[in-house]
N, C-alpha and C positions, 0 to 999 in steps of 0.2 A: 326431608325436614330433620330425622333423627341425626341425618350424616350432616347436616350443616349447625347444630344444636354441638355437632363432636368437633369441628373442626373449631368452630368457637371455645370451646371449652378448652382446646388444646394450645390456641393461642393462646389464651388468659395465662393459661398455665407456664405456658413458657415467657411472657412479659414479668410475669409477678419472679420467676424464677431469676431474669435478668435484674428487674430491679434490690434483689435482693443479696444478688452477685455484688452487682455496684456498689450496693451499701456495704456489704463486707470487704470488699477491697479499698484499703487505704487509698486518699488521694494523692499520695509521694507515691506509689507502686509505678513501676517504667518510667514516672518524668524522670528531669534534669534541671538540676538549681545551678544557678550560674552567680557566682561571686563577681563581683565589677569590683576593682581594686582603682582605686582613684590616682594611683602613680604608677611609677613604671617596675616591673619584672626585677628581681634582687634584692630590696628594698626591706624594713621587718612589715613593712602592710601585704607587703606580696608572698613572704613568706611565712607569716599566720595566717594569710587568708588560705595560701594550699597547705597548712599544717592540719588547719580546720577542716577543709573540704576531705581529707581523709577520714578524719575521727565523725565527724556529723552524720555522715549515711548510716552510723552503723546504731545511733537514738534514734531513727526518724522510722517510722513504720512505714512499711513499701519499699523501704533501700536503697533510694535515690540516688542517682549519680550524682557529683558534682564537677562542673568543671570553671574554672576562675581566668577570666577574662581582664586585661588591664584596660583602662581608659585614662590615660593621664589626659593633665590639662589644664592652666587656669586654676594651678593649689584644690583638686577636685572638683571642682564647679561644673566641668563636663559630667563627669560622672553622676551627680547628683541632681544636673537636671536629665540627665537620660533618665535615671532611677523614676525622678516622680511625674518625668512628662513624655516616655516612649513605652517603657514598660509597664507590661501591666501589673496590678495588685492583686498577685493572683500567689504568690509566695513561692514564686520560684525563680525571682530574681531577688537576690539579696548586693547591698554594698558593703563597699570597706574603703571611708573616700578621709584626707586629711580631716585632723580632729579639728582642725580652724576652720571650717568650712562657714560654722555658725555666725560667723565673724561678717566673712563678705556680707548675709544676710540683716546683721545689725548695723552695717555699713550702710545700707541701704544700694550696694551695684546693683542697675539696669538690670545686668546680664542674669541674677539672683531667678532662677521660675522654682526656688523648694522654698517649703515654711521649715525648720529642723524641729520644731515642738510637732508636729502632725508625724513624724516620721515613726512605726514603731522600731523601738532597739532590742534585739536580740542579745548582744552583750560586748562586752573587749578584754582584751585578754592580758591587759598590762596599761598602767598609765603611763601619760608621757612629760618628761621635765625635758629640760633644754640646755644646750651645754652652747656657748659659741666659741669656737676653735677659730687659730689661723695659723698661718706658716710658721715657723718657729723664728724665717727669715722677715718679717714683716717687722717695721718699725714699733712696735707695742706690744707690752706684753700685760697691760692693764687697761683698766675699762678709763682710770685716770688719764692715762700715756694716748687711751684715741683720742680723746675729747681732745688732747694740744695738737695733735699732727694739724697742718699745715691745708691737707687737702683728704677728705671723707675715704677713709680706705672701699675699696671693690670690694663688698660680698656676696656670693650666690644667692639667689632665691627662685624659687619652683612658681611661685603665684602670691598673690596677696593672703592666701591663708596658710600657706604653710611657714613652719617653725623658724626656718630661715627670715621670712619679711616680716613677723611677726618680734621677734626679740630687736630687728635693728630699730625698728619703730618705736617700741616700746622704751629703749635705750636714749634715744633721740628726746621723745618727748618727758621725759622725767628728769634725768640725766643730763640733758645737753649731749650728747654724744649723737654725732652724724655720721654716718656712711653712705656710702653708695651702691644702693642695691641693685644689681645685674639679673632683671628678669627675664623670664621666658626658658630656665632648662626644664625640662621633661621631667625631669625628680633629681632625687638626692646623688644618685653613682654619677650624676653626669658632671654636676658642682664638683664634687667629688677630683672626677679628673681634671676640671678648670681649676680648681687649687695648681694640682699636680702639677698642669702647664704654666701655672703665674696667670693664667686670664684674671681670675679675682683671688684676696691673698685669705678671704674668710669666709665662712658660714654659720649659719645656726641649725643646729640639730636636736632629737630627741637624744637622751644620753643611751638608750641603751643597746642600739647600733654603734654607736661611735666604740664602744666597749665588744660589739658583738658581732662585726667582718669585719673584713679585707672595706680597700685599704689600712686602715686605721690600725691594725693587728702591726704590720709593717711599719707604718709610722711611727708608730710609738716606740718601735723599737728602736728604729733610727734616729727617732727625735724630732720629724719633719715639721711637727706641729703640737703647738702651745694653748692651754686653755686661758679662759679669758676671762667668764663669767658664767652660770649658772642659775635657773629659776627654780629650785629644786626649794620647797620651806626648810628643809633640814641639809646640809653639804651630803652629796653622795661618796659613799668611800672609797670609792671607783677614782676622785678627782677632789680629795679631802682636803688636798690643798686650794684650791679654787671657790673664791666666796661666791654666796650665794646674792641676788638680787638685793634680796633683804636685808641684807647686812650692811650693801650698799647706802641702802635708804636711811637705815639706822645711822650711819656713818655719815652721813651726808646731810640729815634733817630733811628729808623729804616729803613736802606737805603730805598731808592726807587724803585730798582729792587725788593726785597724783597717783598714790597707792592703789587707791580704790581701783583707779583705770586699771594701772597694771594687773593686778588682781583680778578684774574680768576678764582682761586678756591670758594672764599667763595662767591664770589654774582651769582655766577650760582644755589643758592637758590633762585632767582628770577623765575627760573621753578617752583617754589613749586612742588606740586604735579601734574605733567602733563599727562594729557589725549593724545592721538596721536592712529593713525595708520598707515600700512608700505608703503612704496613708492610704488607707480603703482595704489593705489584706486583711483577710478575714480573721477572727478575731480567734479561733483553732488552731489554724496555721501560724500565728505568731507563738504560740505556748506553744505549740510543737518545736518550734526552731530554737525556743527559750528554752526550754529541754531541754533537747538533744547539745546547746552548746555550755549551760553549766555539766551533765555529765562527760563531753569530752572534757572538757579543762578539769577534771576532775580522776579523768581516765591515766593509770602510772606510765602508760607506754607514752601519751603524751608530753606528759611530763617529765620523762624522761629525756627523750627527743628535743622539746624543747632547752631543758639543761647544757645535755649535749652541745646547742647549734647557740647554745650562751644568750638564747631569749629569756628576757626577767617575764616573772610572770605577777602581776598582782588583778584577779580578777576582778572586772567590773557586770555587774547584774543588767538587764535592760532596763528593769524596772529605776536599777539606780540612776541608771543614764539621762531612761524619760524623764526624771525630777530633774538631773541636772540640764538636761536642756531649758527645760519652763525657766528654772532659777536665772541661768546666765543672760535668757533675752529678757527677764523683765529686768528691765534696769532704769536710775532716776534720770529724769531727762539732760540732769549736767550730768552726767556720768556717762549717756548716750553722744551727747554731743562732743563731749573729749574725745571716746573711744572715735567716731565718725571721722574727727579730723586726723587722728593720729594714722588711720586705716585710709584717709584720703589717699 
């Protein structure tokens, strides 16, 4: 009796010991956080999300690895429905999918299985404006000069949310200015080379790649290619010749509904490049990862590195983010239904 009184006692002793382990040991200890990057490898999403996965482990208690996995597809729509409907909410899959994403969603696409207000955000590490460049050989050197051509110039686009389909749309319907948008590349390097080749003669871009690789380093020196317009509120000094959207508008008398649309479209590049994961992570593990990603972007070797590799940086909070999501999908229903048809 006394020896099974001890053998009890000893297990208890070693349960309460275990459970006590567990509780001391972080839940990041041996996992692995995996970045889903919503485009493809080269890109500035691909490369703040592995800027980040270096600097993150080293806020995060337990020291977790990270490694960053791409998903292009569909302007992030792949990725973001893996996020909220394969993986779990368990905070160790995080994204980094185009900042338009919101869009297809206020669009109302079939294809759409995420809400982005349910989403928590972690942070981003620069906003994004839009420049649209084209060959320097292309008939037009103004947003005036497309609107006459004869037949809608070829420009790349990656999917219905990325920055490319996003300004020709918005150009079309405010503007009168038609293109033709050539979808389905994998991301941005691949438009890129269908410039190069003449397949289409333009694109739209965030400006602070077009500023910060290859190609573009090259180009500009040789001249290959001319700017066009800009959605930046202020001219960037980068392309200080090149007006901005607004200025357009101004110049043009462009109603005010009209504006309004643009302006839910074009300043939802205030997401820059946003980090997030899906609704239901626990509500620890998001202030953890909100941590550990304001002191990286905070960290000088970061910043450094970032300077270096001529990434702008203006960070954004998640907490900022969360508001700006709510803000941008509640909108008036004529303001839904312009954006809806322009995104048709």
């Amino acid at each position: 009796m006394a020896m099974e009184k001890y053998v009890r006692a000893i297990s208890l002793f070693w349960c309460v010991r275990a459970n006590l382990n567990a509780q001391s040991d972080p839940f990041y200890k041996g996992k692995t956080i995996r970045i889903i990057v919503g485009l493809t490898p080269g890109g500035f999403y691909d490369r703040w999300a592995r800027l980040l996965a270096r600097y993150m482990p080293l806020y995060i208690p337990g020291n977790p690895s990270f490694i960053v996995q791409n998903m292009p597809g569909a302007g992030s729509m792949i990725a973001m429905n893996h996020i909220y409907g394969v993986a779990k909410a368990d905070g160790l899959t995080l994204g980094m999918p185009n900042y338009g994403v919101y869009l297809d969603q206020l669009a109302g696409r079939k294809e759409v299985r995420f809400d982005v207000t349910k989403a928590h955000y972690i942070g981003s590490p620069e906003k994004s404006d839009i420049v649209l460049y084209a060959r320097a050989d292309a008939p037009f050197k103004t947003v005036q000069e497309m609107r006459k051509l004869p037949e809608p110039p070829k420009c790349g686009a990656t999917g219905t949310a990325g920055a490319d389909y996003l300004i020709a749309k918005v150009l079309e319907d405010t503007l009168g200015v038609k293109t033709n948008s050539v979808m389905g590349y994998a991301g941005g390097s691949e438009i890129d080379i269908a410039v190069e080749k003449g397949e289409v003669v333009c694109r739209g871009m965030t400006i602070a790649p077009h500023f910060g690789r290859e190609p573009f380093d090259t180009w500009h020196k040789k001249g290959f290619d001319s700017h066009i317009v800009q959605t930046a509120e202020k001219r960037d000094s980068r392309i200080a010749e090149v007006p901005t959207i607004y200025e357009i508008f101004d110049k043009e008398n462009t109603p005010d509904e009209s504006r309004r649309v643009a302006d839910v479209i074009l300043r939802g590049g205030d997401f820059g490049r946003p980090m997030l994961v899906g609704p239901g992570t626990p509500a620890d593990r998001v202030n953890i990862l909100r941590e550990a990603y304001v002191k990286s972007m905070n960290n000088p070797e970061l910043i450094a590195e970032a300077k270096k590799a001529r990434m702008d940086m203006e960070p954004v909070s998640g907490e900022q983010l969360q508001a700006l999501a709510k803000r941008v999908m509640n909108q008036p229903p004529a303001v839904l239904k312009r954006v809806k048809k322009i995104l048709e």
